[in-house]
VOKE-610295 format. One record per residue: x, y negated, z of N, C-alpha, C in turn; residue number from 1; residue in one letter. Coordinates in steps of 0.05 Angstrom, whole numbers, plus 5000, padded with zeros to 4 digits. Each point is the difference from the previous one (the first is absolute). Layout:
BEGIN
PT,n_east,n_north,n_up,ca_east,ca_north,ca_up,c_east,c_north,c_up,n,res
PT,X,Y,Z,X,Y,Z,X,Y,Z,NUM,a $
...
END
This chain:
BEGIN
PT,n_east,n_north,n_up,ca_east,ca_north,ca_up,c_east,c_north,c_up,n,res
PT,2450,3780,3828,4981,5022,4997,4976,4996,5017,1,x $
PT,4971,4997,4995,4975,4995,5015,5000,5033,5006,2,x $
PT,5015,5016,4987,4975,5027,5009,5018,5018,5024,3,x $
PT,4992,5003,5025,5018,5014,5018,4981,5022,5000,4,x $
PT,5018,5025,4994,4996,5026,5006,5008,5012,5030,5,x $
PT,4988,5000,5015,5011,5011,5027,5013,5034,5000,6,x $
PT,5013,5005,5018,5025,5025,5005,4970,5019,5005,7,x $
PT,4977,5000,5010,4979,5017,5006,4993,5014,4974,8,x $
PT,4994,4977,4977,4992,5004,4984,5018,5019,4982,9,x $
PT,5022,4995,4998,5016,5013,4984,5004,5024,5008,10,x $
PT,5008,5006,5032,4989,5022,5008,4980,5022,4992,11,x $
PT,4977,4991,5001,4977,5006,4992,4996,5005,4975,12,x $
PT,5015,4988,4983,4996,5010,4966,5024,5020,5003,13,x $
PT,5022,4998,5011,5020,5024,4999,4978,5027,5012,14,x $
PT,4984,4998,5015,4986,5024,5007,4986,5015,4981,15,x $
PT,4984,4975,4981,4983,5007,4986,5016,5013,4967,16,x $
PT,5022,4987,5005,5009,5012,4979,5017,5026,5003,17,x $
PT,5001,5014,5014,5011,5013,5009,5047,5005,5005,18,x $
PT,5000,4974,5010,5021,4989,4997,5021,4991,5025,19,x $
PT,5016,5011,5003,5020,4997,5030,5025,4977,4993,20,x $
PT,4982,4982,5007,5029,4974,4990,5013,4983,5019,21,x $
PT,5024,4996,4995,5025,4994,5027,4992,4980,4997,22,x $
PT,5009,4977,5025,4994,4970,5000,5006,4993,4982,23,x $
PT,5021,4998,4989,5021,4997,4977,4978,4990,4978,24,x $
PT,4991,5032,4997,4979,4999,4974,4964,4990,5006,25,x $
PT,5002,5007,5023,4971,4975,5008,5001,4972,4994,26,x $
PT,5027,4985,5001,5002,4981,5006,5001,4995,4962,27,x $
PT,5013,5009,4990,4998,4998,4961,4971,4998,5002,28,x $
PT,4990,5021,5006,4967,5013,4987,4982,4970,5008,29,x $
PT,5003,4988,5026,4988,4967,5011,5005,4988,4978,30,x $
PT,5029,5003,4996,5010,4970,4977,4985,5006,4977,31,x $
PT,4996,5022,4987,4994,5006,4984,4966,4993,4990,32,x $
PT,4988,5005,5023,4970,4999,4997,5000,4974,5002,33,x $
PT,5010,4982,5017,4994,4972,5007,5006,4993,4964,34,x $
PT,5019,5004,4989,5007,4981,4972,4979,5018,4986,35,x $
PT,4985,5021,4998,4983,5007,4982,4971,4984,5009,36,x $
PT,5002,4992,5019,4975,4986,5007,4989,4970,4998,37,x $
PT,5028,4991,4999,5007,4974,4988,4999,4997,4979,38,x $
PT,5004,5022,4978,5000,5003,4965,4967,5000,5001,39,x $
PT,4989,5013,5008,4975,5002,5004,4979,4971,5006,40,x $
PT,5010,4984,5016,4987,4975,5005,5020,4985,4983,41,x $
PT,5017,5007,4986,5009,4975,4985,4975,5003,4968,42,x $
PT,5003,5028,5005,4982,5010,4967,4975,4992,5007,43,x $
PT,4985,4993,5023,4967,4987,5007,4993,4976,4998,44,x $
PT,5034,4984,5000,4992,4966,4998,4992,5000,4964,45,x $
PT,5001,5032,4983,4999,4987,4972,4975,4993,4994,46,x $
PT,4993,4980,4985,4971,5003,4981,4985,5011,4979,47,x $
PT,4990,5024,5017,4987,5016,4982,4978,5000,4990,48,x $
PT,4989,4972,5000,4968,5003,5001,4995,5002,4963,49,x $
PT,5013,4994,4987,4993,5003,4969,5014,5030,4980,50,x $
PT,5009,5021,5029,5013,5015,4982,4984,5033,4998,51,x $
PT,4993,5006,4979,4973,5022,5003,5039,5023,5007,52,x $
PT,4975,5019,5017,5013,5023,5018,5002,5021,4983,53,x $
PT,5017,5016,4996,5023,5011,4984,4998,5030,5012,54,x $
PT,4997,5031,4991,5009,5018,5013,5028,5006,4989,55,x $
PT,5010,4994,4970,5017,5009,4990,5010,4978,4990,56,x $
PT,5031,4988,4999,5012,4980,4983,4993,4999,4978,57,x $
PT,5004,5020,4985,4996,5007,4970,4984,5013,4995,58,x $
PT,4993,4998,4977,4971,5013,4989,5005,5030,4995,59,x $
PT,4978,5016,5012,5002,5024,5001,4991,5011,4980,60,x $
PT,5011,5014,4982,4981,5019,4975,5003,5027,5004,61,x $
PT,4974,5014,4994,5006,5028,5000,5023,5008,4981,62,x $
PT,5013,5023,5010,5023,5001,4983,4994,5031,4995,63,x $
PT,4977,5014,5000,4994,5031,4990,4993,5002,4974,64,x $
PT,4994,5020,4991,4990,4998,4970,4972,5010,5013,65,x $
PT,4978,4995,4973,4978,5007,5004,4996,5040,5013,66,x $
PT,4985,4994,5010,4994,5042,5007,4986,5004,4974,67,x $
PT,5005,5010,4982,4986,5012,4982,4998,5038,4995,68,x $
PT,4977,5008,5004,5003,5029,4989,5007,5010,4977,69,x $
PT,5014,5013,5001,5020,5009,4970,4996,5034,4991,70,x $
PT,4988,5010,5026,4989,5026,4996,4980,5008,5004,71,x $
PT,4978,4983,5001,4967,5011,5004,4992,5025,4988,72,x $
PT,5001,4996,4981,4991,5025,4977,5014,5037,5013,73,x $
PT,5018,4998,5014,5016,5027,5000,4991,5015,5025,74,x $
PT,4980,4989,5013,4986,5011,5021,4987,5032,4993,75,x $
PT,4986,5002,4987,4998,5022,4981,5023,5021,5004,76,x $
PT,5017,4995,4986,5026,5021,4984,5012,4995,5039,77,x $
PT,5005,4989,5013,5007,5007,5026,4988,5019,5021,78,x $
PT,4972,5001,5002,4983,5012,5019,5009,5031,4977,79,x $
PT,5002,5004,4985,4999,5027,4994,5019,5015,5009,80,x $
PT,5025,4983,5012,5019,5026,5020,4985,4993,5025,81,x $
PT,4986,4993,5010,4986,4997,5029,4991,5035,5004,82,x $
PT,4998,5008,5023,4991,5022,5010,4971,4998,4998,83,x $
PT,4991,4979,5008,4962,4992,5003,5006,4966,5004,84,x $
PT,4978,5003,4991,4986,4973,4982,4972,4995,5012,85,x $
PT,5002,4975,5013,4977,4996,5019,4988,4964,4980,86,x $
PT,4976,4993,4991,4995,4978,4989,5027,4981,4996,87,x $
PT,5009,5024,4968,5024,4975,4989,5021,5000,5019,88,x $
PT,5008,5013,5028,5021,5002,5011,5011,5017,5013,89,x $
PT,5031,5004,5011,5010,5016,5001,4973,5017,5029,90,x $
PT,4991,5027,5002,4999,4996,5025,5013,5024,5023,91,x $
PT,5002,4996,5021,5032,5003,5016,4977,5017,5026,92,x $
PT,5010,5012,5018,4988,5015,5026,5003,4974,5019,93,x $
PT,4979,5010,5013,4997,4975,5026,5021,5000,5018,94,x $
PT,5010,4975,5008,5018,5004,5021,4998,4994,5028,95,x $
PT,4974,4987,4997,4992,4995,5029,4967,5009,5000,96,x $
PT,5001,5011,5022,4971,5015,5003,4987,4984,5020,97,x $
END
């Protein structure tokens, strides 16, 4: 393993994470980060220089249906249960002065 995580450090992320961990489990959490860091420099020796950058594996399609209005016209026949009718809309008492 090239990557040593020191006991400070781990410390220190147990703080930040808000986390109270026995030697026991400090000592996992080291092993742990050291082999994720190693996955990490093993994935940097790859050659990426010919591969265009990706946000999604697979191709994303909208999957909505179009918004279409289906009731324009009934604006009319609606405003006539309105109490008052202010340009074409409902209109309501102020609520903030």
């Amino acid at each position: 393993m090239a990557n040593k995580i020191s006991d400070e450090t781990i410390s220190y992320v147990g703080i930040l994470a808000k986390l109270e961990l026995s030697d026991i489990e400090k000592e996992q959490a080291k092993s742990d980060i050291e082999k994720m860091l190693d996955y990490i420099d093993k994935l940097n020796e790859l050659d990426t220089a010919d591969v265009e950058p990706l946000s999604h594996v697979f191709p994303v399609n909208n999957v909505f249906r179009e918004d279409l209005v289906t009731n324009g016209e009934e604006r009319a026949r609606l405003l006539e249960n309105a109490p008052a009718v202010k340009e074409g809309s409902f209109q309501v008492p102020k609520t903030v002065e």
